[in-house]
Residue frames as qw, qx, qy, qz and C-alpha x, y, z in Angstrom:
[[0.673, 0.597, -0.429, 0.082, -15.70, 6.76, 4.13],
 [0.955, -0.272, -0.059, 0.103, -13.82, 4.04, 5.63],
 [0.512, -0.707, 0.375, 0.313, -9.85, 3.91, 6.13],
 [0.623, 0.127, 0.558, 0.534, -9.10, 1.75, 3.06],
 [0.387, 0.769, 0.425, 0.279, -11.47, 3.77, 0.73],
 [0.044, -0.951, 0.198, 0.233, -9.12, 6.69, 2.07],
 [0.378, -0.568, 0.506, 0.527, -5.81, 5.01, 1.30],
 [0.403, 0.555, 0.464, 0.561, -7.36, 4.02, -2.65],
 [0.036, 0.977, 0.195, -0.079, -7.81, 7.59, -2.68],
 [0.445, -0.694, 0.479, 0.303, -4.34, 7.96, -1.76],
 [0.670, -0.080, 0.712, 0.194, -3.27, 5.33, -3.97],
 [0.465, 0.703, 0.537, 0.039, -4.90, 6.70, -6.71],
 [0.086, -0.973, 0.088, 0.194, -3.17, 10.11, -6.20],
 [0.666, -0.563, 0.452, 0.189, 0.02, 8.76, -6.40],
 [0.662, -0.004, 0.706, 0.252, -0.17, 6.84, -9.13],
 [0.047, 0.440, -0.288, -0.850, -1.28, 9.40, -10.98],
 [0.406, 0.219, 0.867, 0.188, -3.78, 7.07, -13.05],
 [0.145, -0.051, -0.416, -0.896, -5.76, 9.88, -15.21],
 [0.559, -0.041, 0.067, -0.825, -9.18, 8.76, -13.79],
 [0.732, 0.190, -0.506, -0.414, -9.48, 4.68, -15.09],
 [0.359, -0.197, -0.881, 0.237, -9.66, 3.06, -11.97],
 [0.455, -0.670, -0.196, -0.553, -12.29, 3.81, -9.23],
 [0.076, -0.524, 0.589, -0.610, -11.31, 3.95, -5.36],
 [0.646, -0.287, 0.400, -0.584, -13.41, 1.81, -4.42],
 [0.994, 0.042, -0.060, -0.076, -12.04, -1.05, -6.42],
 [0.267, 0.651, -0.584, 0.405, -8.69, -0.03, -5.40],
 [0.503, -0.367, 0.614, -0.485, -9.75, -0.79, -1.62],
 [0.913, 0.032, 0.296, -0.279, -10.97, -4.23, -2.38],
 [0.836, 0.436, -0.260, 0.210, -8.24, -5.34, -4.93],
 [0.161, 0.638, -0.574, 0.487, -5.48, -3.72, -2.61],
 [0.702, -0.345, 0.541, -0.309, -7.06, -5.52, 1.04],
 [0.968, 0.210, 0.120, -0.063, -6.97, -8.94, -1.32],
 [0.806, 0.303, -0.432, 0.268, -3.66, -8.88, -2.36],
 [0.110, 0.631, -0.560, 0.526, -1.99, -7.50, 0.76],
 [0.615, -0.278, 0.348, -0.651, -4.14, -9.16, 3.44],
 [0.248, 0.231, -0.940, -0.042, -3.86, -12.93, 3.54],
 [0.296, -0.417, -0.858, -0.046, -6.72, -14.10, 5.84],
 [0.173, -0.253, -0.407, 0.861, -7.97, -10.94, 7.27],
 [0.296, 0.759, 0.479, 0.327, -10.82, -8.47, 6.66],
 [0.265, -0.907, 0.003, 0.327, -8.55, -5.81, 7.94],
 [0.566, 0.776, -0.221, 0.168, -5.75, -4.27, 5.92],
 [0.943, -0.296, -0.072, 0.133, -2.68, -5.89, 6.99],
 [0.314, 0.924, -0.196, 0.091, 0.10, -3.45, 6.98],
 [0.506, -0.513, 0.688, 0.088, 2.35, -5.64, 9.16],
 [0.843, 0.312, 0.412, 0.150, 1.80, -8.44, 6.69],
 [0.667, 0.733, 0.004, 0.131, 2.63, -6.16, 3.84],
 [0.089, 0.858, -0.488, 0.136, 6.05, -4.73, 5.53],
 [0.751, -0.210, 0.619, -0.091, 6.72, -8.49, 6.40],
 [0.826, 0.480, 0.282, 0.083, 6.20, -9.40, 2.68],
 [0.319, 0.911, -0.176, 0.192, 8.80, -6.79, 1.61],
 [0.345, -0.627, 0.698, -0.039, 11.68, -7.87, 4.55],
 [0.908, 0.081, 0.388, -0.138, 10.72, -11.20, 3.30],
 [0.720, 0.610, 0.233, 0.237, 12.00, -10.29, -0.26],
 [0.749, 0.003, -0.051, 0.661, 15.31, -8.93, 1.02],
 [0.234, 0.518, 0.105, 0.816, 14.33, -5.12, 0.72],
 [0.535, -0.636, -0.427, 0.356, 14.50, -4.60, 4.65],
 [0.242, -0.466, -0.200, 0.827, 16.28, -1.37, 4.29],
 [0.103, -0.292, -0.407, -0.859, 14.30, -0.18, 1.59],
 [0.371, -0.699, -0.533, -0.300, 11.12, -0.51, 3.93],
 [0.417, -0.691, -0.462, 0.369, 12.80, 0.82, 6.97],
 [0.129, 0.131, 0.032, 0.983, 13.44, 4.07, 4.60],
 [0.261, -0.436, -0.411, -0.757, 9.70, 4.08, 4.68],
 [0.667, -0.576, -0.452, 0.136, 8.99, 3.09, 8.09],
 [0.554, -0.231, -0.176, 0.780, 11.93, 5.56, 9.42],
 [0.007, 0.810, 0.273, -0.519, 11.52, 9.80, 9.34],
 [0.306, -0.492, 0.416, 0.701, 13.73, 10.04, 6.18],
 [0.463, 0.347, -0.458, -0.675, 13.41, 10.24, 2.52],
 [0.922, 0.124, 0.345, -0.124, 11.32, 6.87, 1.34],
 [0.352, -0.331, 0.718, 0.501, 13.64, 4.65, -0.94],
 [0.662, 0.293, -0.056, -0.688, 11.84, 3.72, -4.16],
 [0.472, 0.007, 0.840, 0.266, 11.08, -0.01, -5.41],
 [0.022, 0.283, -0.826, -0.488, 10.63, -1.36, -8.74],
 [0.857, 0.045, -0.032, -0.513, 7.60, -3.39, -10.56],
 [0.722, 0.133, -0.677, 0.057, 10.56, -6.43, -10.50],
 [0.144, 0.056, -0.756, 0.636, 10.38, -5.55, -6.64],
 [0.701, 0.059, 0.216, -0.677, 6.59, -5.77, -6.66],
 [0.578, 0.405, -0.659, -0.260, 7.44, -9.42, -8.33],
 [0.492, 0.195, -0.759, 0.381, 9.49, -10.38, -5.86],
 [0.210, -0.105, 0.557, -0.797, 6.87, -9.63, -3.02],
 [0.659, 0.260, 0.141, -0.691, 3.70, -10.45, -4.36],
 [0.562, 0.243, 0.785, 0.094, 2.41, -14.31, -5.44],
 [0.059, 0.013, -0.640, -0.766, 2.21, -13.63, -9.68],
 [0.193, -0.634, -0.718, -0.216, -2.01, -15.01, -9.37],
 [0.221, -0.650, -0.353, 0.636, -2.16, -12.27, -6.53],
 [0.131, -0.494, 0.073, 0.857, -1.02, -9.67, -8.81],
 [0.178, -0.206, -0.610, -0.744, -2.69, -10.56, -11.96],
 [0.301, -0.531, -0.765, 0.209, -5.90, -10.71, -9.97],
 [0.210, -0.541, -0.142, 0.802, -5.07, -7.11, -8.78],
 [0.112, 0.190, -0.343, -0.913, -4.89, -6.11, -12.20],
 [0.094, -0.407, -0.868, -0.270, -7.71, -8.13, -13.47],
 [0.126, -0.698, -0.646, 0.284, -9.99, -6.70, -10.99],
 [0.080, -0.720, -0.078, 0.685, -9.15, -3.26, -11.61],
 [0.700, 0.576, 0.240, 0.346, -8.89, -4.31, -15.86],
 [0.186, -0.894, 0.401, 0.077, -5.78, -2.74, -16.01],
 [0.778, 0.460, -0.415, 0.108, -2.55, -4.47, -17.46],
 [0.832, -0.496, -0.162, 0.188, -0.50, -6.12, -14.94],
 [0.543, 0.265, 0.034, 0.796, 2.38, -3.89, -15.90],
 [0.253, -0.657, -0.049, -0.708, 0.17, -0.94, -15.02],
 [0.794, -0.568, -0.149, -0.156, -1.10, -2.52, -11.77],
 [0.817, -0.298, -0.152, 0.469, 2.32, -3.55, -10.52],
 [0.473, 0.293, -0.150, 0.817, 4.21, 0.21, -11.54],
 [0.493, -0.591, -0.183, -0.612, 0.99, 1.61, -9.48],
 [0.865, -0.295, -0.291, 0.285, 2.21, -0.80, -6.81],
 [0.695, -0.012, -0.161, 0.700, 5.52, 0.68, -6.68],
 [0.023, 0.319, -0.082, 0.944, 4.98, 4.26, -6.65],
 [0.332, -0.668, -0.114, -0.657, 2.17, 4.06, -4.08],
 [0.761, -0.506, -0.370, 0.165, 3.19, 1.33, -1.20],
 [0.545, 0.030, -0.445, 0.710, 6.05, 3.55, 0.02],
 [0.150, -0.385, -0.047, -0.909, 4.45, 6.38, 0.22],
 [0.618, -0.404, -0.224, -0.637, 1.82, 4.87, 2.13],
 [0.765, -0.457, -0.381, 0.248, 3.41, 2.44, 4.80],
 [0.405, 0.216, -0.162, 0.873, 5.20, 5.82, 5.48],
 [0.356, -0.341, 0.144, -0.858, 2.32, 7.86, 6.44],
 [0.855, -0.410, -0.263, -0.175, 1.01, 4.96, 8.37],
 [0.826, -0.098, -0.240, 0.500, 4.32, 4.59, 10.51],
 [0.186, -0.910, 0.154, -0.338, 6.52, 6.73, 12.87],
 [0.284, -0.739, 0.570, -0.219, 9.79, 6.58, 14.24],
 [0.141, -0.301, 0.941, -0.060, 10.73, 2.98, 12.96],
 [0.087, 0.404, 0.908, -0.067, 7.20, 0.96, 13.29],
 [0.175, -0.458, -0.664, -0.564, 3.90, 0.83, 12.11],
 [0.345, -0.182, 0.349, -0.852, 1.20, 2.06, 13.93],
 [0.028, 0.288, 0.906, -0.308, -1.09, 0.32, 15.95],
 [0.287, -0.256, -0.310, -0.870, -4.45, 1.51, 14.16],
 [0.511, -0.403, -0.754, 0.084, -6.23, -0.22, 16.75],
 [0.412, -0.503, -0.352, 0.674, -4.53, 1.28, 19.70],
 [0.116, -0.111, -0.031, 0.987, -4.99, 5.11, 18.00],
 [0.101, 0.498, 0.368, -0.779, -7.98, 7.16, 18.22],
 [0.437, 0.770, 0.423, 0.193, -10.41, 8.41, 15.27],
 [0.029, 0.990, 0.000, -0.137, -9.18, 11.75, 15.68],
 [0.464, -0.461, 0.655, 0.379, -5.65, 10.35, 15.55],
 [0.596, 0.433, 0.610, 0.291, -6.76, 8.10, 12.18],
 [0.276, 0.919, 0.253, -0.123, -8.09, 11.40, 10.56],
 [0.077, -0.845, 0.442, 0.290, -4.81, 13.51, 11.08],
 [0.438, -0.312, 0.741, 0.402, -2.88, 10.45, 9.57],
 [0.424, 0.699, 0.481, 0.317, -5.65, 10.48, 6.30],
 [0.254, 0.944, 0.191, -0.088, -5.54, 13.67, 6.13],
 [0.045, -0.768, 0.492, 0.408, -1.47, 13.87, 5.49],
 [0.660, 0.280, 0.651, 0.249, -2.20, 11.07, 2.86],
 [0.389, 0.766, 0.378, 0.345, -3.51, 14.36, 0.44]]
């Protein structure tokens, strides 16, 4: 199991969805909208998209050691290209209303346990064993 297919896992948790997506189209609908020309998940991109859309201190609650802030499905709007997000939902058949309040309640949560002290991590620069410990406080 790969890194994404952990954070749909995650993602999944979160959202609390009752079983009616699968994790593995989470990982593939989530790299596609967040990821712009990459096959890597782009977590700078995504905390780029969010300063982008004015809600710089709402990501650096989640980037920072403190409580996360929460956003909104009209602040998953205002980040995310509208074809992007129906797309998301599409792929995952799921109502874009669903798909975007699933957004909101799982990106904080997750550029949080990817981050430390301020900034993202460098998933390059860190170890498997390092990766692991940071899945494993996903659950």
């Amino acid at each position: 199991m790969n890194l994404l297919d952990n954070i749909a896992k995650k993602f999944l948790t979160d959202t609390n969805n009752d079983g009616k997506v699968d994790a593995q189209d989470v990982a593939a609908a989530f790299k596609n909208l967040v990821s712009e020309n990459s096959d890597a998940l782009d977590f700078n991109g995504l905390v780029e998209k969010f300063k982008n859309a004015n809600l710089s201190d709402t990501v650096a609650s989640w980037l920072s050691n403190g409580e996360n802030k929460p956003i909104s499905s009209q602040q998953i709007e205002q980040v995310f290209d509208t074809e992007k997000l129906a797309a998301f939902a599409s792929s995952l058949k799921i109502e874009l209303a669903e798909a975007k309040e699933m957004l909101a309640k799982a990106i904080p949560n997750l550029v949080d346990k990817f981050s430390s002290d301020g900034k993202l991590l460098n998933l390059q620069s860190l170890d498997t064993t390092s990766i692991l410990d940071r899945i494993k406080k996903l659950f």
